[in-house]
N, CA and C atoms as a LAMMPS dump frame, in Angstrom:
ITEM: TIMESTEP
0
ITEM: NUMBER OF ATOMS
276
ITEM: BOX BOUNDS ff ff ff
-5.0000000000000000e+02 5.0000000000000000e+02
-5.0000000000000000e+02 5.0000000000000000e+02
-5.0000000000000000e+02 5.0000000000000000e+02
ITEM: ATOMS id mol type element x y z
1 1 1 N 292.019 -268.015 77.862
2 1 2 C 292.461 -268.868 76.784
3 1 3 C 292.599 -270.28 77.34
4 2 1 N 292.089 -270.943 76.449
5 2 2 C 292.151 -272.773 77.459
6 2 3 C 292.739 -273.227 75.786
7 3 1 N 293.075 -274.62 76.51
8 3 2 C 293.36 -275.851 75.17
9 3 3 C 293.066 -277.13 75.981
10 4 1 N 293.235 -277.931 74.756
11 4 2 C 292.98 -279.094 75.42
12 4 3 C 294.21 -280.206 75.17
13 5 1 N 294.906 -281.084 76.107
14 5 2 C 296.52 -281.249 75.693
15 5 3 C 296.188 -282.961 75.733
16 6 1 N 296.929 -283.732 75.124
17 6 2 C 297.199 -285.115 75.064
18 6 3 C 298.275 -285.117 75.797
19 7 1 N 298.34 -285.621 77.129
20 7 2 C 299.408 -286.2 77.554
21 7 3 C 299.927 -287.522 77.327
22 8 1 N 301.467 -287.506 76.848
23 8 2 C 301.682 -288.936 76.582
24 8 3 C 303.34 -289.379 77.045
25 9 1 N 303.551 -290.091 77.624
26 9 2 C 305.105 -290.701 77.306
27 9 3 C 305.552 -290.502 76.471
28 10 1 N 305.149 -290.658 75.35
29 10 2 C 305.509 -290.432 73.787
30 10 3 C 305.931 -289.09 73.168
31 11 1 N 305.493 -288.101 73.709
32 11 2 C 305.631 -286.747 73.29
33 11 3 C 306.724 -286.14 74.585
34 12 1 N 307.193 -285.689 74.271
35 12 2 C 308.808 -285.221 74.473
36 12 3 C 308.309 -283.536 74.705
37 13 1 N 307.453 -282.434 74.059
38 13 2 C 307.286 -281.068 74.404
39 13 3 C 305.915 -280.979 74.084
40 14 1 N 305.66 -279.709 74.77
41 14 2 C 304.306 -279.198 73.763
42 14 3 C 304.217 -279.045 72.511
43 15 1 N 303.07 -279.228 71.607
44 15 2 C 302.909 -279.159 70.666
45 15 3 C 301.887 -278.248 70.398
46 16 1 N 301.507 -276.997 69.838
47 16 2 C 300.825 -275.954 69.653
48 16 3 C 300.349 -276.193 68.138
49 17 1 N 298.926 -276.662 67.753
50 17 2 C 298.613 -276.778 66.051
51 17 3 C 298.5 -275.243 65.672
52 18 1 N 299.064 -275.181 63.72
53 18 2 C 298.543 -273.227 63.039
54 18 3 C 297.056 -273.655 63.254
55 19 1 N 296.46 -274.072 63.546
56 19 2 C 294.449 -274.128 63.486
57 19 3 C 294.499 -273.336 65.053
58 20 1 N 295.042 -274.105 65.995
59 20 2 C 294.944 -273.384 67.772
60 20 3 C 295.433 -271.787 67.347
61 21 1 N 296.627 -272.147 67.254
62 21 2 C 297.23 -270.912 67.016
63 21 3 C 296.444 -269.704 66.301
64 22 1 N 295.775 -270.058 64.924
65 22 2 C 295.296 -268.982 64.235
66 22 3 C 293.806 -268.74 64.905
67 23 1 N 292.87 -269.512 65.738
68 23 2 C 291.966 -268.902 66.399
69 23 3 C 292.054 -268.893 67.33
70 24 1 N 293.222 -268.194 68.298
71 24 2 C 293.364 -267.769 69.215
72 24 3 C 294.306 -266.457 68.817
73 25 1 N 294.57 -266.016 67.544
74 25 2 C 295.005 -265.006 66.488
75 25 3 C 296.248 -264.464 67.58
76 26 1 N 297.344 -265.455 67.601
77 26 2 C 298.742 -265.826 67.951
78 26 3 C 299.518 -264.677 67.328
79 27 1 N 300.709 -264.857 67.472
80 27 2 C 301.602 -264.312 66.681
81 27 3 C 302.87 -264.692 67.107
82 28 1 N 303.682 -264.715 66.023
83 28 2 C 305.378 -265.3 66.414
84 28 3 C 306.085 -264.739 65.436
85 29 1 N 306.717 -264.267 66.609
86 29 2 C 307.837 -263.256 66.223
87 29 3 C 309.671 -263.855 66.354
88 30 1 N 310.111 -264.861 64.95
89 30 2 C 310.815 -265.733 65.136
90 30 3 C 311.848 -264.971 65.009
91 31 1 N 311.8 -263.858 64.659
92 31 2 C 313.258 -262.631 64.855
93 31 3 C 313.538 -262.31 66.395
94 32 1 N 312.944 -262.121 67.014
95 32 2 C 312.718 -261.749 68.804
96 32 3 C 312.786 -262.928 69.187
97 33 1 N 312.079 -263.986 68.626
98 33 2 C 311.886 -265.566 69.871
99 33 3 C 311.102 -265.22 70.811
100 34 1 N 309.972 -264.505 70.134
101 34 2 C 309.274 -264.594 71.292
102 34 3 C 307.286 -265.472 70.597
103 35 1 N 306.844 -265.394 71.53
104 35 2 C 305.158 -265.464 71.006
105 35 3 C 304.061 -264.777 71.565
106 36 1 N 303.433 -264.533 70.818
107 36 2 C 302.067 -263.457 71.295
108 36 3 C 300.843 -264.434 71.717
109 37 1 N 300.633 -264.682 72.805
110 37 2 C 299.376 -265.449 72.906
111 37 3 C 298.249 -264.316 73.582
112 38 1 N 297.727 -263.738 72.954
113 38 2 C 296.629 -262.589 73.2
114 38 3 C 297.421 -261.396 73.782
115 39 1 N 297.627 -261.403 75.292
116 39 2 C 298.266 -260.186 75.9
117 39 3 C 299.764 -260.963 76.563
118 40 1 N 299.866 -261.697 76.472
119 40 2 C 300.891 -262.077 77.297
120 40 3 C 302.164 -262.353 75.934
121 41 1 N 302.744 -262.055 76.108
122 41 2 C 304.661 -262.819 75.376
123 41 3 C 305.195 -263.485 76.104
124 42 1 N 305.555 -264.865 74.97
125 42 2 C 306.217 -265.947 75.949
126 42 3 C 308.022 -265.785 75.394
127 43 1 N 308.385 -265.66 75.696
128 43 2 C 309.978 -266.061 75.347
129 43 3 C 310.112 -267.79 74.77
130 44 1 N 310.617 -267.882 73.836
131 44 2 C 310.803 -268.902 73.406
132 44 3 C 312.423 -269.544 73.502
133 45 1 N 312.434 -270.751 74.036
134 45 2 C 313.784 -270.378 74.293
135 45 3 C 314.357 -272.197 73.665
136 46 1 N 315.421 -272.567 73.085
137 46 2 C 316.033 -273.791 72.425
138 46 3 C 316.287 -274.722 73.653
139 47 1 N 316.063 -275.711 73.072
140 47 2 C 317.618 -276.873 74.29
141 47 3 C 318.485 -277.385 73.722
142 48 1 N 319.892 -278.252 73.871
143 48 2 C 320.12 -278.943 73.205
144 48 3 C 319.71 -280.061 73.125
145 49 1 N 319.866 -280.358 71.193
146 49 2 C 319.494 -281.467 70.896
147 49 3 C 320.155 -282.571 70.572
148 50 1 N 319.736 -283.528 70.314
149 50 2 C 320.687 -284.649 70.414
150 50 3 C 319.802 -285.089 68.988
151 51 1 N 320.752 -286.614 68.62
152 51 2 C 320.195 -287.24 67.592
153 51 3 C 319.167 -288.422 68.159
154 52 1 N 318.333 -288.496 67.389
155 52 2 C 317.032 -289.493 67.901
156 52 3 C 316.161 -289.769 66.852
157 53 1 N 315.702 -290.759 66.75
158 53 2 C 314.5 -291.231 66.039
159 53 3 C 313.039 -291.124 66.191
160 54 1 N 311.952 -290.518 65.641
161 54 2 C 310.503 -290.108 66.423
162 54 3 C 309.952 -290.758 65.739
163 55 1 N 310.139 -291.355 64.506
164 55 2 C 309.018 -291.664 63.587
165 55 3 C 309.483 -293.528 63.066
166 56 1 N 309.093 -294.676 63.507
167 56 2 C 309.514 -295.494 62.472
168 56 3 C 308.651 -296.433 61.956
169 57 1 N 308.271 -296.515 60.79
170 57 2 C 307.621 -297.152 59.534
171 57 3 C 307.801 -298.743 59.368
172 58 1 N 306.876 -299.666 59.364
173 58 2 C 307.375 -300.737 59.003
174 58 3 C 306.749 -300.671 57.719
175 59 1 N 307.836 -302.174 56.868
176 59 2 C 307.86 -302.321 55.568
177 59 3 C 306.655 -303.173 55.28
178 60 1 N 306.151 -303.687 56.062
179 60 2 C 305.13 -305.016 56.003
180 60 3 C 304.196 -304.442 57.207
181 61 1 N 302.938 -305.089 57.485
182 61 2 C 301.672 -305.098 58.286
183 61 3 C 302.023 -305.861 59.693
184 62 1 N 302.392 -305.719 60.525
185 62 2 C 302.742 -306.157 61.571
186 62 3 C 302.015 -306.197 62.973
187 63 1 N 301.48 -306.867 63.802
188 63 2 C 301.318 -307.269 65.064
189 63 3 C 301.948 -307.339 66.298
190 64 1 N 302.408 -305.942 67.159
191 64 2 C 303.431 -306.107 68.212
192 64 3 C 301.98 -306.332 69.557
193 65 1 N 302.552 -307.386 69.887
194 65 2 C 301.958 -307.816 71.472
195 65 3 C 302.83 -306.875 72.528
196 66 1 N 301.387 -306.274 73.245
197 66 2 C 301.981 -305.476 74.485
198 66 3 C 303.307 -305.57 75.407
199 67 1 N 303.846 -304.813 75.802
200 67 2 C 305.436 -305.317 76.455
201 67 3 C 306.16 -306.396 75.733
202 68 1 N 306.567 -306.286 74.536
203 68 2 C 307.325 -307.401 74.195
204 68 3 C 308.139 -307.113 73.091
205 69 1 N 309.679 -307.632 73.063
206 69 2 C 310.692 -307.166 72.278
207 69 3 C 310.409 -307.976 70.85
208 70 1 N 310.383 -307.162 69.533
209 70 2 C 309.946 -307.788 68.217
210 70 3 C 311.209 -307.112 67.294
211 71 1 N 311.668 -307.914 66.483
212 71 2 C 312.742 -307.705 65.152
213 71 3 C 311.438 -307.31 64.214
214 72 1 N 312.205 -306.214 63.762
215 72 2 C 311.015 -305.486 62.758
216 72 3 C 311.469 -304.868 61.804
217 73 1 N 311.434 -305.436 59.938
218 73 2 C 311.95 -304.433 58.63
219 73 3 C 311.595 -303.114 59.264
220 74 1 N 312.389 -302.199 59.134
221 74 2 C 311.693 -300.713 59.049
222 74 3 C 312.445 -300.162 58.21
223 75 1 N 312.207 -298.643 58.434
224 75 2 C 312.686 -297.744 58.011
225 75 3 C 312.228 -296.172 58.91
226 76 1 N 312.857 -295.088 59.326
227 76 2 C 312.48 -294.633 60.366
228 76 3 C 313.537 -293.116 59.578
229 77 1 N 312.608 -292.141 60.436
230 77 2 C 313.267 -291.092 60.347
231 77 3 C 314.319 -289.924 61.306
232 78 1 N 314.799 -289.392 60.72
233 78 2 C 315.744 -288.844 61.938
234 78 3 C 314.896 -287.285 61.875
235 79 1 N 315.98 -286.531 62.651
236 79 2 C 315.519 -285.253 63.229
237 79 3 C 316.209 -284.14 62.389
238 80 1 N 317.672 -284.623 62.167
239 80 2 C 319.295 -283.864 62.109
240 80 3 C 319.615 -284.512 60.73
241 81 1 N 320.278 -283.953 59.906
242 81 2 C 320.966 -285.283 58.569
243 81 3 C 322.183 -285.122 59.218
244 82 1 N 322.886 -285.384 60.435
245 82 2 C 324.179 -286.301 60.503
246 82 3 C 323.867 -287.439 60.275
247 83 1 N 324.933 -288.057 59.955
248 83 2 C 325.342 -289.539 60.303
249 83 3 C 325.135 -290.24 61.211
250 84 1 N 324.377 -291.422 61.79
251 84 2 C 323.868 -291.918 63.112
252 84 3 C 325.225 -292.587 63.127
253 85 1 N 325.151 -292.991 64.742
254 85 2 C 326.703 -293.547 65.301
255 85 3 C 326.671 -295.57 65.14
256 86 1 N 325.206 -295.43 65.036
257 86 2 C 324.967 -297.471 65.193
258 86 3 C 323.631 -297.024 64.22
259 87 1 N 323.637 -298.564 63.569
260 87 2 C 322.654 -298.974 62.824
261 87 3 C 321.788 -299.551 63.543
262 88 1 N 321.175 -299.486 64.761
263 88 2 C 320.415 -300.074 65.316
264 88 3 C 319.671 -299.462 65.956
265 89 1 N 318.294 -299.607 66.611
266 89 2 C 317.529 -299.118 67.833
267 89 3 C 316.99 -300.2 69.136
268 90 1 N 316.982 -299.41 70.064
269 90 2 C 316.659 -300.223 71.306
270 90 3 C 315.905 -299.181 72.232
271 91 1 N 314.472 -299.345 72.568
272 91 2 C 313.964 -298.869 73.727
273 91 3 C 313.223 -299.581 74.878
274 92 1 N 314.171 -299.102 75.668
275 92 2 C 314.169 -299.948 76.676
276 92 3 C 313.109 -299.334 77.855
């Protein structure tokens, strides 16, 4: 069984697509936590999570120049519906 993976800074875990998954005729068994990848079972196992932002949208067409800090309308999504602790983002 092979795949082919995007490594990025940006991505935080693996990501497995239902297209990989269904022709490689997978199975997940979310009562057990486990997964069927042909003969082998993987244990699937949680971490904790925290609150974070993955996704954010600007309101307008915008131009960010490489390495460089920009004030930007957005709007962005969370992970969790708590309450965020600051109205702001910063990645540093």
């Amino acid at each position: 069984m092979s795949a082919m993976f995007l490594v990025s800074n940006d991505i935080e875990e693996m990501t497995l697509g239902i297209d990989w998954l269904a022709d490689h005729q997978c199975k997940w068994d979310i009562g057990a936590g486990v997964l069927y990848l042909g003969d082998h079972c993987l244990k699937l196992s949680s971490r904790a999570s925290c609150i974070m932002c993955r996704s954010v949208y600007t309101t307008e067409d915008v131009l960010l120049p490489p390495n460089n800090k920009t004030d930007l309308k957005t709007k962005f999504t969370w992970t969790r519906l708590s309450t965020p602790k600051a109205n702001w983002l910063v990645d540093e």
